[in-house]
C-alpha positions as CSV (number, residue, x, y, z in Angstrom):
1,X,15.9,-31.0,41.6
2,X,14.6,-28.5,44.3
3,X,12.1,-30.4,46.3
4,X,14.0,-30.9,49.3
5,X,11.3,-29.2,51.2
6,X,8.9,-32.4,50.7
7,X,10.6,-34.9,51.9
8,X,9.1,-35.4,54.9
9,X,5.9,-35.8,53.1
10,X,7.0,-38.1,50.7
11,X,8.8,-40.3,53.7
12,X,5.8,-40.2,55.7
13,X,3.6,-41.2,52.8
14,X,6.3,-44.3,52.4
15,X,6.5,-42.9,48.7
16,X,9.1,-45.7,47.3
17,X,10.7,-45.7,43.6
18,X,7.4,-47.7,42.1
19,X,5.1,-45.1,43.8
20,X,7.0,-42.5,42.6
21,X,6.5,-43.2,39.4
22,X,2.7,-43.5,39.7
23,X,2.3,-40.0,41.0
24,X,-0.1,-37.4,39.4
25,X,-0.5,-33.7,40.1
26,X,-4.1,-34.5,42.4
27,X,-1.6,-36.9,44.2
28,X,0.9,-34.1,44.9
29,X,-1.5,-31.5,45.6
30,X,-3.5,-33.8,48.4
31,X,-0.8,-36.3,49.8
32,X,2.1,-34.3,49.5
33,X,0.7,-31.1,50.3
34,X,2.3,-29.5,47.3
35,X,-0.4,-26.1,46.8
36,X,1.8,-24.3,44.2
37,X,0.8,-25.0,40.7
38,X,3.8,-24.1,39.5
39,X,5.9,-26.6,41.3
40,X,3.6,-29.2,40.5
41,X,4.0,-28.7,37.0
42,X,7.9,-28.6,37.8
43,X,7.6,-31.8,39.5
44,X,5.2,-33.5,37.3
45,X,8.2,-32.3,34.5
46,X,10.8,-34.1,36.0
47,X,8.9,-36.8,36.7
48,X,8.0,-37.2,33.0
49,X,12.3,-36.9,32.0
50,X,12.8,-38.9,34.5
51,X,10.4,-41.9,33.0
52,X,12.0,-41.5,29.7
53,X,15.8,-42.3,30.8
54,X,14.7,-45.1,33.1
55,X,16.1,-48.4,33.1
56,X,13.6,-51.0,32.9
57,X,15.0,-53.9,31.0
58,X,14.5,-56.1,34.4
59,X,10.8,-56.1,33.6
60,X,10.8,-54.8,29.7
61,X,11.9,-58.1,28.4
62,X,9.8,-57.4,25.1
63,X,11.5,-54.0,24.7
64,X,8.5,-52.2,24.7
65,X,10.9,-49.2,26.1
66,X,12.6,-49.3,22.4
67,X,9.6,-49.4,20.2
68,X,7.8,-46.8,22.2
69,X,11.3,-44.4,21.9
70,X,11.8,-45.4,18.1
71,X,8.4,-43.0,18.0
72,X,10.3,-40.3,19.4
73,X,11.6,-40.3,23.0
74,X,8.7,-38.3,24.5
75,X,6.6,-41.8,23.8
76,X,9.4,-43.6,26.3
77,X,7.7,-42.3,29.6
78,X,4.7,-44.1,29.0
79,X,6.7,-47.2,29.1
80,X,6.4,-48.1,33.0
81,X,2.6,-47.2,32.9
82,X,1.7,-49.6,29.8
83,X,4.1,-52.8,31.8
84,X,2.0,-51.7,34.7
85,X,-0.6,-52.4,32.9
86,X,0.8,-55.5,31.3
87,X,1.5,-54.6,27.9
88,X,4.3,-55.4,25.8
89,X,5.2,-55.3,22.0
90,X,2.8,-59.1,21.6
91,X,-0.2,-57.6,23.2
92,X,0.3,-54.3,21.8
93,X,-1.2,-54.8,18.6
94,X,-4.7,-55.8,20.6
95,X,-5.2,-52.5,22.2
96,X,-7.3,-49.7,21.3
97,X,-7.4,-45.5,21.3
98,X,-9.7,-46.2,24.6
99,X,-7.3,-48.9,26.5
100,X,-4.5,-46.1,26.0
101,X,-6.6,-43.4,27.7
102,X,-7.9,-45.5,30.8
103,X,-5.1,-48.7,31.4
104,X,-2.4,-46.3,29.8
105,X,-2.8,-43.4,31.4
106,X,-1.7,-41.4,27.8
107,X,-3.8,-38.1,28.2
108,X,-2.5,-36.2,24.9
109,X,-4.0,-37.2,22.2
110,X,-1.5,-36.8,19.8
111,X,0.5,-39.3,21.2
112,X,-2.4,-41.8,21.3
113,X,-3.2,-41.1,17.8
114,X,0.3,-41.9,17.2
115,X,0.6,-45.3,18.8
116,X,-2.5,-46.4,17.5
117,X,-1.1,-45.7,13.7
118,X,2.0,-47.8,14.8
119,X,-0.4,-50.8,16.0
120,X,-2.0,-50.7,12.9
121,X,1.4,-51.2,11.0
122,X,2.4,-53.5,13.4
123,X,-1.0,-55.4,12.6
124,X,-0.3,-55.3,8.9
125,X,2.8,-57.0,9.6
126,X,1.0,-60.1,9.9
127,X,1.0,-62.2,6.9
128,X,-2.3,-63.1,5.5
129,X,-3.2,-67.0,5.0
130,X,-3.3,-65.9,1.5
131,X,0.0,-65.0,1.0
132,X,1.8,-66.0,-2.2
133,X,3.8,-69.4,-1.3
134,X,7.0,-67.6,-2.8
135,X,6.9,-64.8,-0.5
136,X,6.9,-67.8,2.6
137,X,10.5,-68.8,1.9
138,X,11.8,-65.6,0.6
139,X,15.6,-65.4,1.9
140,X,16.3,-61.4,0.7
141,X,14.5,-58.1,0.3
142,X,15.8,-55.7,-1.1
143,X,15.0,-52.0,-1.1
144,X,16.9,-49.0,-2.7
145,X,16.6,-45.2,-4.2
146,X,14.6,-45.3,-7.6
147,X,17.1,-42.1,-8.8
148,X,20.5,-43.8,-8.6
149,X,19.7,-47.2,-7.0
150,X,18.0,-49.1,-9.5
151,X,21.3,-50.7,-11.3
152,X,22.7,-51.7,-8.2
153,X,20.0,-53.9,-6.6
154,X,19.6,-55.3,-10.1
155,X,23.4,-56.5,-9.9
156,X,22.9,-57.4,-6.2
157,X,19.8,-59.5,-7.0
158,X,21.8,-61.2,-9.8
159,X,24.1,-62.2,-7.8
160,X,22.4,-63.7,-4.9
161,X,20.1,-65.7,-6.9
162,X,23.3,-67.4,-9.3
163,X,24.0,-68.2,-5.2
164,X,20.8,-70.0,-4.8
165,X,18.8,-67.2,-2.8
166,X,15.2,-66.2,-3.3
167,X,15.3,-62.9,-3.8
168,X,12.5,-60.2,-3.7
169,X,13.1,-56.4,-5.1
170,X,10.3,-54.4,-4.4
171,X,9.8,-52.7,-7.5
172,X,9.0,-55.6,-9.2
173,X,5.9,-56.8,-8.2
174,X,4.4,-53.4,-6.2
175,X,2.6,-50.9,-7.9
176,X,2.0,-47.2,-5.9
177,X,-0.6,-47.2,-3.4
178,X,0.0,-50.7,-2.6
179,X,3.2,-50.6,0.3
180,X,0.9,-51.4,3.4
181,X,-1.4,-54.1,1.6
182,X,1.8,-55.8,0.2
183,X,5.3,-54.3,1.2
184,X,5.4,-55.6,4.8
185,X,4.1,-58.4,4.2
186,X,7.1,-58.9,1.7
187,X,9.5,-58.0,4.2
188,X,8.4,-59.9,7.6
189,X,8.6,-63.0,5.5
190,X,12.1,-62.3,4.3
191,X,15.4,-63.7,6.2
192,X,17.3,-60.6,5.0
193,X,16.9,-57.1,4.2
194,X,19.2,-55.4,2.3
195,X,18.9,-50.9,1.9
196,X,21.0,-50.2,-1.4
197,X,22.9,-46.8,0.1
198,X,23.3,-45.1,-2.6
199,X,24.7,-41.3,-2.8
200,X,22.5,-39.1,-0.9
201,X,20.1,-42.3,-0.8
202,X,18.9,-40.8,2.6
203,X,18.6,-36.8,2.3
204,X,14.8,-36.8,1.7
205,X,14.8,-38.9,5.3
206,X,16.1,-36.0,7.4
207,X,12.8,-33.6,6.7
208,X,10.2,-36.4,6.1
209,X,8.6,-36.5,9.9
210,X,5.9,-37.8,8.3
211,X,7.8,-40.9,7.3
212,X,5.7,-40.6,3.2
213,X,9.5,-41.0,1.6
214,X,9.3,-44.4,0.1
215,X,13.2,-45.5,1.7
216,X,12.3,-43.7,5.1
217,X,8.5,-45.8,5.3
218,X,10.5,-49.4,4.1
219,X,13.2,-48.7,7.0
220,X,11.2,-47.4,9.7
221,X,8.5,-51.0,9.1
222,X,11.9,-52.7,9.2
223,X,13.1,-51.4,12.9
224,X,9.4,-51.3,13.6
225,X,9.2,-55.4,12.5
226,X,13.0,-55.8,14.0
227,X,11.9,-54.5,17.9
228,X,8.5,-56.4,18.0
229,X,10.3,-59.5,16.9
230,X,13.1,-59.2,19.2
């Protein structure tokens, strides 16, 4: 990657894979003697890709490595950092905006802000002692497009509960403005999820970065709920 010129500085610092990874740019302008701005940034850019595409599933046995790149695969290089720290997707949900800055190491803000949004969904993935007792045994969800999905789930819910299934369709029993107080707690508790893929059921998806699109928000809490739970 053009560096070759360091090595001697890295060797004589006994810089190994684990250090490497630790490095910041005061690091390579006073140990390894690198003065150029310019290159550090380089460096430092590199050093970022190369945190992304890492393997670490010897020591990412939560897949913390997959939640944090289901945010978009900038969030993977703050995966070795956060282990080092002894985080994973349990202990996750306990951290705060202030843990990610000092234990984490996550300078941009945006990117905290971001992670702290997806720990509070993870948090309101936790069913409340409260619950309604027929949501605790619940064996399907089922979620679909209002425009051309409705008849559909209606036939598939049918049928599964002639077959003996408890089945809950979301439309039922949640009114708007009431997915995060209710919706996820509906699907952590079911066995089954099923996404009625009707035509052009997931065209809004592709421009909703915001995730508002009712389909896009009940599948991303699913792979959200799927990679925390293993």
């Amino acid at each position: 990657i053009g560096f070759s010129q360091y090595c001697a500085e890295f060797m004589s610092s006994r810089v190994d894979g684990d250090l490497l990874l630790q490095l910041n740019e005061d690091m390579l302008k006073e140990d390894i003697n690198m003065r150029n701005g310019i290159l550090r940034k380089r460096f430092m850019r590199e050093l970022r890709h190369l945190k992304r595409i890492a393997d670490y599933s010897s020591c990412d046995t939560s897949k913390l490595y997959q939640l944090l790149n289901s945010l978009g695969h900038v969030y993977a290089e703050y995966t070795y950092c956060m282990l080092q720290s002894g985080v994973d997707t349990e202990n996750l949900r306990l951290l705060n905006e202030e843990q990610l800055l000092n234990e984490c190491k996550i300078e941009n803000s945006i990117h905290r802000s971001k992670i702290s949004e997806t720990i509070k969904n993870i948090n309101q993935t936790i069913p409340e002692e409260e619950e309604s007792s027929d949501l605790r045994n619940l064996d399907v969800f089922i979620s679909y497009r209002r425009s051309n999905g409705s008849q559909l789930a209606s036939l598939l819910k049918v049928h599964l509960q002639l077959r003996g299934f408890s089945v809950f369709i979301d439309v039922e029993r949640l009114e708007a403005g009431n997915f995060d107080s209710n919706l996820l707690n509906s699907i952590k508790q079911a066995k089954h999820f099923i996404l009625v893929l009707t035509p052009s059921a997931l065209d809004r998806c592709i421009s909703d970065n915001e995730c508002k699109d009712w389909v896009h928000k009940v599948s991303h809490y699913l792979l959200l709920l799927s990679l925390v739970q293993g």
